[in-house]
N, C-alpha and C positions, 0 to 999 in steps of 0.2 A: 231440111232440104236435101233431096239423094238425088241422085245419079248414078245406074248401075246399082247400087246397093252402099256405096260410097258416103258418106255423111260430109259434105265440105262447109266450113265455116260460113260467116256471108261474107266474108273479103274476098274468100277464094270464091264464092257463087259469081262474088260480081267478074270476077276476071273471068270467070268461063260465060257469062250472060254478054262481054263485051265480046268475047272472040265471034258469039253470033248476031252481033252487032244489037243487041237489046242495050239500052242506055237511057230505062226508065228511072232510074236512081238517078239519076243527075236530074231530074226535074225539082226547079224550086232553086237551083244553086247552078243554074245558066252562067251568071258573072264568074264565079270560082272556078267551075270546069276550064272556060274560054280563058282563062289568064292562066290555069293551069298547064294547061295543054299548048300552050302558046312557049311553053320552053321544057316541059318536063322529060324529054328522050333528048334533052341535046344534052352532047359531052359538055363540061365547065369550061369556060374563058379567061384566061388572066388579063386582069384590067391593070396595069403598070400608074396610072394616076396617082394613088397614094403614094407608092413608094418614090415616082421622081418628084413629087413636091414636099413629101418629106424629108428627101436628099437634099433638095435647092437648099431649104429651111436649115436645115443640118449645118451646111455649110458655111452658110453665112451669120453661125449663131458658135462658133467654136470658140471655148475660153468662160461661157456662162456658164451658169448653175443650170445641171442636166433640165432640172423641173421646169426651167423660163424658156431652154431650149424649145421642150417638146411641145409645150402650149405655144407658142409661137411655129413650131411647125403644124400644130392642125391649126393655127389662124390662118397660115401661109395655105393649106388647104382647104379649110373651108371656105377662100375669095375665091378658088382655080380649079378644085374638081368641078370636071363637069355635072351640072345636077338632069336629072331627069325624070319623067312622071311617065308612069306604064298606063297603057291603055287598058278603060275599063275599071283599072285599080281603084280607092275610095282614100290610099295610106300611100304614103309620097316619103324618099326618105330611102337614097341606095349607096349601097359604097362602090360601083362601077356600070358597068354599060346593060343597057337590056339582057335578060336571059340569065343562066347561070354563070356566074362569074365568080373567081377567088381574090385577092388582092394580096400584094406581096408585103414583107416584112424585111427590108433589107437590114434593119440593126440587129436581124436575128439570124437569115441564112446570105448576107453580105460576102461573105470566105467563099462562096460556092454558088452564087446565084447564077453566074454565068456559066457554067456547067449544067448546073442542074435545069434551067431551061432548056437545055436540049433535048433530057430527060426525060422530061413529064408525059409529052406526047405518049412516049410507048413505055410508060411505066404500066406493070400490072396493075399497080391499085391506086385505085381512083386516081386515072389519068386527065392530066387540063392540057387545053391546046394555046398558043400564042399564034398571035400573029409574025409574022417577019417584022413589022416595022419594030413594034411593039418588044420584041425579041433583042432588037438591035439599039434601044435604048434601054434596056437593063444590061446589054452586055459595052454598049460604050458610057452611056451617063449614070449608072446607077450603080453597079457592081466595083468598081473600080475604086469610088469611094469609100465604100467599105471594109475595103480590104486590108487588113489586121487592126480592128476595129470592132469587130464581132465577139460579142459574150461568149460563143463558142471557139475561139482563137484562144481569146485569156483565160476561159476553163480551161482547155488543154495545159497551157503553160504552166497552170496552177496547180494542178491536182498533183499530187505526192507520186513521184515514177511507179510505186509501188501501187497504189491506188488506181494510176492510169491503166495499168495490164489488163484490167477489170474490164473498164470502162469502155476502150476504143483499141480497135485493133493498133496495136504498136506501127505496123507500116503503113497503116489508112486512117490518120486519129476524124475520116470523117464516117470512116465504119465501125460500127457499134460491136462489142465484142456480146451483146445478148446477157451478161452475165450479172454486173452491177450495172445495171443502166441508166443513166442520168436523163432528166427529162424536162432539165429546166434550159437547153441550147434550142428548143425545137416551139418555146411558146415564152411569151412575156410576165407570164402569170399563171398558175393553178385556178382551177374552175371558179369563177366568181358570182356574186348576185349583189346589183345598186341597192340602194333606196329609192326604188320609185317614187314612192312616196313625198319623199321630199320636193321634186321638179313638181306633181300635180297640183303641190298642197301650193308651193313655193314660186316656182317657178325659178331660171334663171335669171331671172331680174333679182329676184329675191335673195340668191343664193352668192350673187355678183355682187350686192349691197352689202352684206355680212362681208364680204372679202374687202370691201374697201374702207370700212368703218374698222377691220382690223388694221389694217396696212395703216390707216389715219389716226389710229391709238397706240403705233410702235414707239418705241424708247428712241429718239434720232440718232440718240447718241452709243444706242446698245451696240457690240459689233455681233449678237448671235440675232439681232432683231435685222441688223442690217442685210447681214451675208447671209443668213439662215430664213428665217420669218419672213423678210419683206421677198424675196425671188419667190416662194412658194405662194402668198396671198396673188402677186402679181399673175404668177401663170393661173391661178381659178378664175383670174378675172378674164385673162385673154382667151382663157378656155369657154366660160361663158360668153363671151361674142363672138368665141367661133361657130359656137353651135346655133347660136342666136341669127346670125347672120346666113349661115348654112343653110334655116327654115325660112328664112325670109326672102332667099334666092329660088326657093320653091314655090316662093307664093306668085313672087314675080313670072317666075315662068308659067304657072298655073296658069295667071292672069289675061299671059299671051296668047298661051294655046287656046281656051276661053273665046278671044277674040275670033279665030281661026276656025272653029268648031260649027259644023253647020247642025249638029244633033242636037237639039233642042235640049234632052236630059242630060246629054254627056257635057255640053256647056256650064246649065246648073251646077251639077259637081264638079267642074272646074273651076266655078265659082268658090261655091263652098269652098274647097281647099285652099283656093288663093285665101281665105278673111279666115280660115282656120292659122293656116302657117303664120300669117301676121299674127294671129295672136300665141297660140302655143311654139313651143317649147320657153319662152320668155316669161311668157305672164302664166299665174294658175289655171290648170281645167277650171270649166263652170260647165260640164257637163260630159258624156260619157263620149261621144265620137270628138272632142277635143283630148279627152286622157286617154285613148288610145294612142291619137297620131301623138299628144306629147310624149307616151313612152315608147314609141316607135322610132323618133327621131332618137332619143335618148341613146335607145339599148344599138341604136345603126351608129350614132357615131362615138360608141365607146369602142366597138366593132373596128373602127378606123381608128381609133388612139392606138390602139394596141393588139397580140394576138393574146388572149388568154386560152390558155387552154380549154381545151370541151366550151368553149363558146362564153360568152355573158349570158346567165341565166334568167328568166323572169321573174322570178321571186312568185309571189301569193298572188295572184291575179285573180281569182276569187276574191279577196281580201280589200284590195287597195282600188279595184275597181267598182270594187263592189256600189259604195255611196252614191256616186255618179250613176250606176243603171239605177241601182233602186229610183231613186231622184227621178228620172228621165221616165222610168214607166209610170211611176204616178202620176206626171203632169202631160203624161203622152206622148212626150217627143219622141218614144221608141218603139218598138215592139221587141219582143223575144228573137224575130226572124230575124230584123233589123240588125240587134245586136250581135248575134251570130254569124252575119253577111259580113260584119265589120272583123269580127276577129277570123274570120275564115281570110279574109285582104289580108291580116297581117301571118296570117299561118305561109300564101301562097307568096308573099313578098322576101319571110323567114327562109323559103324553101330555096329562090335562087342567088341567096349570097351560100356559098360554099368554104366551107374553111379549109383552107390551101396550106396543104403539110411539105413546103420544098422539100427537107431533109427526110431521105430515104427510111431512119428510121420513125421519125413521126407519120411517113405516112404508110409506113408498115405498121404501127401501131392504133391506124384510126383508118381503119378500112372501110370502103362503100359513102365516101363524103362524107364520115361520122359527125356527127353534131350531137350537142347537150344542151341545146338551150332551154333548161328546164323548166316548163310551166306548174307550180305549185298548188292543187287545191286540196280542198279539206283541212285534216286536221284540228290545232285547238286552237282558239283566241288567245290573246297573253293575257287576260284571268284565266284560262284555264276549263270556258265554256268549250263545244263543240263550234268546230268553225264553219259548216254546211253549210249555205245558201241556194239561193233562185240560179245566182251565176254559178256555181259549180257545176250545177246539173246541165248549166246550157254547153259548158268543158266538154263535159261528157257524150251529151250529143253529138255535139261538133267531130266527135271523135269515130262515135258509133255511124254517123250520116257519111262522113266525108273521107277517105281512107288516101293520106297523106300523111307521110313518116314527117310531119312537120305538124305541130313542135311536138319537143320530148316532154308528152305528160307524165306530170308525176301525183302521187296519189298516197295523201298521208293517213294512215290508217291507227288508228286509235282505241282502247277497250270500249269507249261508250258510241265509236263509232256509228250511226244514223241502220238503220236495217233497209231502208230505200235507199243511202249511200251506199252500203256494201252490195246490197241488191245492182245497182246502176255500175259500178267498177266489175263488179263481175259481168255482166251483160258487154260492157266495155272489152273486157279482156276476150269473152268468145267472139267477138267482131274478129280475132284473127291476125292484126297488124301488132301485136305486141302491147298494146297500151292501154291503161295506162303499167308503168311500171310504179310498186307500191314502197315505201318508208315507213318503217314502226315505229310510232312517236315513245312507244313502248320501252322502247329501246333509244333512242336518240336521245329524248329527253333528258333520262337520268346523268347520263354521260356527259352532257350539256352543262347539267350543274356540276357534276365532280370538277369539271375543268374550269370552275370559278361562273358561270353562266348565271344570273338571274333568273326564277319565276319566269316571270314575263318576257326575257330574251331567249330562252328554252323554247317555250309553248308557239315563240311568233316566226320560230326558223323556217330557211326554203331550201329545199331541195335544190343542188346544185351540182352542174356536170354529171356526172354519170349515176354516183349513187349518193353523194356528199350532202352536208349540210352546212347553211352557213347562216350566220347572227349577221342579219346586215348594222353596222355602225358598232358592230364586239369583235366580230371575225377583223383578224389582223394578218395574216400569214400569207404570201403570195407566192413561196417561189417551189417551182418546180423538185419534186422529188423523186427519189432512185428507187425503180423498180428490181428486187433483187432475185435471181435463178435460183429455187433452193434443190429443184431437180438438177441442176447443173451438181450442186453439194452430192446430192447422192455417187452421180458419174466418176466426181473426182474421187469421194472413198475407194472405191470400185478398181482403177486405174491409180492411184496415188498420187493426187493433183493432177491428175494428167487429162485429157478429154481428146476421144477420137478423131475427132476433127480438125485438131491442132496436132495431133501425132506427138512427136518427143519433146514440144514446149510443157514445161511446167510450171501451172498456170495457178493453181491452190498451195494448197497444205500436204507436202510427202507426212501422211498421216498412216503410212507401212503399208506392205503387200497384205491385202484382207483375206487371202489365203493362210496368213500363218493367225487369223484371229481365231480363237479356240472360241469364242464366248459373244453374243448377242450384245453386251454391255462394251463388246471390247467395238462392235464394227458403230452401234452407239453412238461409246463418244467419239468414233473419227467423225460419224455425221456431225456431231454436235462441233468439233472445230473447225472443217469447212465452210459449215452453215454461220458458224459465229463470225469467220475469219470474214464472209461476206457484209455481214452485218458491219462489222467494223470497219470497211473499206465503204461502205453507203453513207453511214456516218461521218467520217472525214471526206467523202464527196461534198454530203449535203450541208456541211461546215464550213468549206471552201464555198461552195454556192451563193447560201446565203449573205455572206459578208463581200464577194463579189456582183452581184445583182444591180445593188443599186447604183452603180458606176455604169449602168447600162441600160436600165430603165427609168421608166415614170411614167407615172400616172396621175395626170392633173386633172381630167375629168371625175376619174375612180374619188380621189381624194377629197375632188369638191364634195360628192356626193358621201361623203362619212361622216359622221360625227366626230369621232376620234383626232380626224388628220383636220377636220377646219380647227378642234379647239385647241392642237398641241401646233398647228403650222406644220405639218411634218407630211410627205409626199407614203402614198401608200406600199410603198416597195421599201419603206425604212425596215432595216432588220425588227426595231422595238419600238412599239409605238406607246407612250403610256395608256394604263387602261384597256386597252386592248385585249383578245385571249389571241395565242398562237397555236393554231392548230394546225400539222404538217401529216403525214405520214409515210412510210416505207411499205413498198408491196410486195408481199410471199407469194410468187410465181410456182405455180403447178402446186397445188396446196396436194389436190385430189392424187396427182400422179405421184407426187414423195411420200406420202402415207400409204397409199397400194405398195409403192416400191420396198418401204421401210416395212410392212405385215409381212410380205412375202419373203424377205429376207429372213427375219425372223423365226416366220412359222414353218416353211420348208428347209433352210439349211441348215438353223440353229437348234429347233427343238423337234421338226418333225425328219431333219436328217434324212429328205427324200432325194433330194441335189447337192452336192458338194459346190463349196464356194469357188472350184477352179470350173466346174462343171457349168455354174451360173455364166461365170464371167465368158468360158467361151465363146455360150450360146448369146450373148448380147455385144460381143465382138462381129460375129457372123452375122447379127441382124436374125438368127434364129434360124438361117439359112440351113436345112436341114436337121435343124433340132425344136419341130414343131411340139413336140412328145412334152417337153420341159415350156414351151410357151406356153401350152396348152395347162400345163401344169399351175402357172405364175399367175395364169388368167382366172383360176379357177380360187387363187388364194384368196382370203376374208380380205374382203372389199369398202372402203369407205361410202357412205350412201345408202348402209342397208341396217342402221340401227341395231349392228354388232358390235358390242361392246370389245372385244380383242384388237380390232382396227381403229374403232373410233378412243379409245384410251389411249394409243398411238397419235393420233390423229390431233388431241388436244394438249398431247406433252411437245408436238411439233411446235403448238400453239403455242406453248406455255412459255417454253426457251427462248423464242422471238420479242414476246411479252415483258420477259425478266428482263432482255438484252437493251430495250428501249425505258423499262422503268426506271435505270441504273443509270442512261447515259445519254437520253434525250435533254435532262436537266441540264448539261452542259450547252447543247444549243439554244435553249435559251426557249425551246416550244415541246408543246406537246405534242411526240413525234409519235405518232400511232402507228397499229399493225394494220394494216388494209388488205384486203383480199378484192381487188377491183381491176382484171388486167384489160380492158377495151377488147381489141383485136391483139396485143402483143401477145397472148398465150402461144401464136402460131409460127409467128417468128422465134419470141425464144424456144420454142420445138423443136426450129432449124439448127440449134446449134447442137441438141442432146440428142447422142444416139441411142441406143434401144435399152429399153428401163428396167427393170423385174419384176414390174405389173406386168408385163405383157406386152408392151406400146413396143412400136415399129423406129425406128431411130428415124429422128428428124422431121418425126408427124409433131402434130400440136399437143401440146401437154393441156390437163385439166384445165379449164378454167372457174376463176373467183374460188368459191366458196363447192359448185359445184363437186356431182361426185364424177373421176372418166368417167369418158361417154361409154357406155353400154353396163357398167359395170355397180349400176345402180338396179337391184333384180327384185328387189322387195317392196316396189310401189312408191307413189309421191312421200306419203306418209313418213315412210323410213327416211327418207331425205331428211326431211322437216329436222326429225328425229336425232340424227349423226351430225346436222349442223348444231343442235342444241347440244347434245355429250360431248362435239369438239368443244366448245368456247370456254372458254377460261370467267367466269362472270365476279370473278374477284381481283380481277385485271382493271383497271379504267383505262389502260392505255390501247384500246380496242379502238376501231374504226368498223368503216363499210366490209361488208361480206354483200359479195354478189350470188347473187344465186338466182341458175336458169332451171324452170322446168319446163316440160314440153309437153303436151300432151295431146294426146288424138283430136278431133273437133267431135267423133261418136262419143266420145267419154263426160262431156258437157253438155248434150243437144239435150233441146226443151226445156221447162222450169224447173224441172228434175235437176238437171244440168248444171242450172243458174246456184240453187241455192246450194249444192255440193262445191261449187266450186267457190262461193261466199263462205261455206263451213272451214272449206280447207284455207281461206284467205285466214279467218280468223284463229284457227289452229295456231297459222305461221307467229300472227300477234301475241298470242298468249306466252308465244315458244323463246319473245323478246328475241326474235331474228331483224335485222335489219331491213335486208331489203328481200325483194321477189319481184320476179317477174315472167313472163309466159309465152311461149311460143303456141298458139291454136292450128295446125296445120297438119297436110296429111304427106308423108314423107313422100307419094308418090307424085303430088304436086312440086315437091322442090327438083325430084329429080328429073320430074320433063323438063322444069323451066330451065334446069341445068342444061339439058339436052336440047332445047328449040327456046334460048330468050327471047326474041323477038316476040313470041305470045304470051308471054309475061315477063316484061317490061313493066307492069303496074304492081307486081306481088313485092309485098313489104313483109319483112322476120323482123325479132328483135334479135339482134346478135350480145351487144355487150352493155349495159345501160343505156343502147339508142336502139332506135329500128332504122333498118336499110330497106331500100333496094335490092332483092337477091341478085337480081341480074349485075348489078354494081359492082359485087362484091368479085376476090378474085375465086381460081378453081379450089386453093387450100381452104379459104375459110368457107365457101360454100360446102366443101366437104364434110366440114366440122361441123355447120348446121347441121348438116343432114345426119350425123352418126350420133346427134344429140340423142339419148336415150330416150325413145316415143314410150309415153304411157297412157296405157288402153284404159284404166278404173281411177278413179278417186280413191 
């Protein structure tokens, strides 16, 4: 499809087909549009509900055991929030008021909530509005109570004076110093995925039974059975009525409106949902529109137990819903369309709860409403078949038909991977919107078992939050970890500890004026003790972390739903759960920009002796301000991304030193603390604290992100990419995680079946290549930069930024910019 000569995706056809008002694509999906469009340009609303009823609860529960607490605060909520059923909808089941809405967390920004309300309104990114009343009960009934009471008050306190410099600016511990950054003040939990499964097979009735047949076989006389065991059985129990009760105030309502309703069909379906909600989330599915809405209710009120970060995920939904369609189309009760009508209700229901970042830094790090809630298909069965289905392909559809940055697919790619499933994700990918983003079981797998994993808990994992994966009922690890600057490392060599932007604080390691270093080995190891000296300050972060958490959280939903925590009693925020695997990681920030910066120093000052190290240092003090001659220089040095072996050798001993730093002394915390390469939106913040680099970068733009190579500075095709991430990785390392990796490429460089199957070849390349993750921007840079210039006619255009896709118009001016400088490539 052209235009002028122009080749535009069909994402972007359809946004130019609506400007002249064509909106034959939307035939067939009348209901989806209508509920979509009934909230999709409004700004987000803060619904205050959860957080004043879980204050009341709070309060009047002070002196229990955390875990009896917080189950008795969502009972105390699930009697009192308001429930409500959207018009049209088919899936019932919200955590606030019509339209897009966030919900607060006051045991998490409590210290600050009455400020930061003020805030939100005209925050750049991703701003939510309050009401006045609304406004005036978090700042008289809800903030107040919290205050020094917040896991991020007793971080502060906690962390080591030395450590905190890192952390939080010294005069604002609520301003982030970008350097070591902690990330467990701003969510309740790291990216998580339930066990569906269990509520469909089981049900909460089911699951409430087990809990009290434990509590009725404790020792009376034990005292860890008393004060330990029995408060934990108790809160699964109360947590199961709370949710229990929560669906069956929907059914009543259902029931009402029903009454009310003079639409003959819209009645029927208010029927149905009313004898749905009576039956599900309680009792097991017996059929496939009842195992929806029970994992719909599930995943909304784990959503209100808590914030985890990058969302609750959905696990395999291919997988677990699978039986249930199958079942239904043989005996008829569905069609294909039917089924896809129903998951498209839970995509457009998905789409207006919004995950609400109070703290400045969290929602500097999750731009454009970010969300993860990761939909899992493909992959292998736990024997080790291919895991393909009827319903995967209808995923796929869903995605290709419908263009709604909701939900985060993801897309497990495999050596015996299906040639009509690779065929169909690649089709999927030139739609344009990002999605799906793909996971090499290639690579996950193995890694799965090194860290103690089963066969069969390896092969049955889901993609979770942005690019992770997690063993539902293995995976044990919940808290938040430290993102750490290793471009900051570079600055401080450069400056000796010092960084421009703080002027004469010294803030690192006085590791000498690199002016008087004669030798490549000598400016080296100062990186190497900066960079280490950060590691070591993330590690006694996430040391103090951990073992402060559970004085502050819980998770009695999470925990009913484990295997691990029903048979040990033990709530899922425990630092050690027996049985269990811990998996944590640390993330190397500006992977791409410290290895251009580390070539360049090298191959210009040290060995090709074109620039002197005072001459460097001037021109990146000035910002280059008249010494384009020498950026021009810095820009032009061997670059990571182009399968050069001189940068990429550099590029994997970056690797290598981060690697040895956690294989040596993650065993002390007690998990398997990985290396990750997965920064969301934070590349662009921590930008703002580095001034101008020796690749070439401009002081206080965005540094590389993931795994990526800088933008433009990839010149030798997708390929070489692929390439430079394979010679970086260390693959005799297990303490490896997620690498993210964006590519971008023209929508001319894909078009046709030509298109299709080059773009399946180079998917498969990436597998072979045992990379982790990928994922794809389809777009024409001339399309981002009108929307930049006139959003209001594109309001509907979706990118994928950082393992989600956005909104471009959402996002703020910096990271829009950073889309757009993402390096376009014209060829396969």
């Amino acid at each position: 499809m052209t235009t002028c000569c122009t080749v535009y995706s069909p994402h972007e056809q359809r946004i130019q087909e609506e400007m002249l008002g064509k909106n034959d694509f939307k035939k067939g999906r009348e209901r989806i549009y209508k509920i979509l469009e009934s909230f999709n340009t409004q700004r987000p609303i803060i619904d205050v509900e959860r957080a004043k009823y879980f204050t009341e609860s709070m309060k009047e529960t002070e002196g229990e055991p955390l875990v009896l607490r917080w189950s008795k605060a969502l009972l105390h909520i699930a009697k009192n929030m308001t429930v409500y059923i959207d018009d049209d909808n088919l899936l019932v089941g919200r955590g606030g008021q019509p339209g897009r809405y966030g919900m607060l967390f006051p045991e998490l920004d409590g210290d600050f909530l009455d400020v930061a309300i003020e805030q939100l309104p005209s925050r750049v990114e991703s701003p939510f509005n309050i009401s006045q009343a609304d406004a005036d009960i978090v700042i008289n009934e809800i903030a107040p109570y919290w205050k020094g009471k917040t896991f991020h008050e007793n971080l502060t306190k906690a962390l080591p004076k030395e450590t905190l410099k890192y952390t939080y600016d010294p005069k604002d511990p609520l301003k982030s110093r970008f350097i070591v950054n902690e990330t467990a003040s701003f969510r309740s939990s790291i990216q998580w995925v339930h066990d569906y499964e269990r509520v469909l097979k089981r049900g909460f009735k089911g699951i409430k039974e087990e809990a009290e047949q434990k509590l009725a076989a404790l020792d009376p006389l034990s005292p860890v059975d008393n004060m330990e065991k029995a408060p934990f059985l108790q809160a699964v129990i109360n947590v199961c009525d709370a949710i229990v009760l929560w669906a069956k105030r929907h059914a009543k309502l259902a029931a009402e409106l029903a009454e009310k309703e003079a639409d003959q069909t819209r009645k029927q379906e208010l029927l149905e949902i009313a004898e749905i909600c009576q039956w599900v989330p309680e009792n097991p599915a017996r059929n496939f529109r009842e195992a929806v809405q029970s994992q719909w209710f599930t995943q909304m009120f784990s959503r209100i137990e808590q914030k985890t970060g990058t969302i609750i995920s959905n696990g395999r939904m291919d997988q677990y819903f699978y039986p249930y369609y199958k079942k239904d189309l043989a005996e008829g009760r569905i069609t294909p369309e039917k089924a896809v009508e129903l998951l498209e209700c839970m995509w457009v229901a998905m789409a207006q709860f919004i995950d609400l970042y109070v703290s400045p830094t969290g929602g500097a790090f999750n731009e454009g409403y970010a969300h993860w809630e990761a939909v899992t298909i493909g992959g292998q069965t736990p024997n080790g078949n291919d895991a393909t289905n009827e319903l995967t392909y209808l995923f796929l559809q869903s995605k290709q038909e419908f263009p709604l940055n909701y939900p985060d697919l993801a897309a497990r790619i495999h050596a015996r991977s299906p040639e009509r499933y690779m065929h169909e994700v690649a089709l999927t990918i030139k739609e344009g919107s990002g999605f799906p983003k793909l996971i090499n079981d290639e690579e996950v797998v193995p890694l799965l078992l090194s860290k103690g994993a089963k066969f069969e808990e390896a092969y049955d994992y889901a993609v979770s939050g942005c690019s992770e994966a997690r063993m539902p009922n293995r995976d044990t690890f919940t808290s938040g970890c430290p993102y750490v600057n290793f471009a900051a490392a570079v600055e401080m060599v450069l400056h000796n500890g010092k960084m421009l932007l703080t002027g004469d604080e010294v803030i690192g390691l006085e590791t000498g004026d690199p002016r008087d270093f004669k030798t490549w080995d000598e400016f080296w190891s100062a990186y190497l003790a900066q960079s280490t000296n950060f590691l070591k300050h993330a590690f006694i972060q996430q040391h103090v972390i951990v073992n402060l958490r559970p004085k502050h959280f819980a998770t009695p939903l999470g925990s009913a739903l484990h295997d691990l925590c029903m048979e040990n009693c033990l709530d899922l925020h425990t630092p050690v759960i027996p049985g269990g695997i811990d998996m944590g990681y640390f993330e190397l920030m500006g992977y791409g920009t410290v290895v251009d910066s580390l070539a360049a120093v090298k191959k210009l000052v040290f060995e090709d002796k074109r620039i002197t190290m005072t001459e460097l240092i001037e021109a990146l003090k000035c910002n280059f301000e008249g010494k384009e001659a020498i950026r021009q220089m810095l820009l032009n040095a061997p670059k990571y991304g182009n399968n050069d072996p001189y940068v990429d050798s550099i590029a994997k001993e970056v690797d290598r030193e981060a690697l040895e730093f956690t294989r040596k002394y993650s065993k002390e915390l007690g998990v398997h603390f990985d290396l990750r390469l997965v920064p969301f939106t934070s590349h662009v913040p921590f930008g703002k604290v580095v001034s101008a680099s020796p690749n070439g970068r401009k002081a206080y733009t965005p540094l590389s992100d993931g795994s990526s190579a800088s933008h433009g500075a990839d010149v030798n095709g997708p390929t070489a990419v692929l390439l430079s991430n394979f010679n970086s990785k260390n693959y005799d390392y297990r303490e490896r995680a997620s690498r993210l990796l964006n590519i971008k490429f023209t929508p001319s460089c894909v078009v046709g079946e030509e298109g299709t199957q080059k773009l399946a070849s180079f998917i498969r390349t990436w597998c072979d290549l045992r990379l982790w993750h990928l994922q794809f921007n389809i777009v024409n840079k001339e399309t981002l930069l009108k929307a930049k210039k006139d959003p209001d006619k594109y309001r509907g255009l979706i990118v994928r930024v950082a393992g989600y896709s956005a909104y471009f118009c959402d996002l703020s001016p910096d990271l829009q910019d950073d889309i757009i400088a993402r390096t376009e490539h014209s060829t396969i």
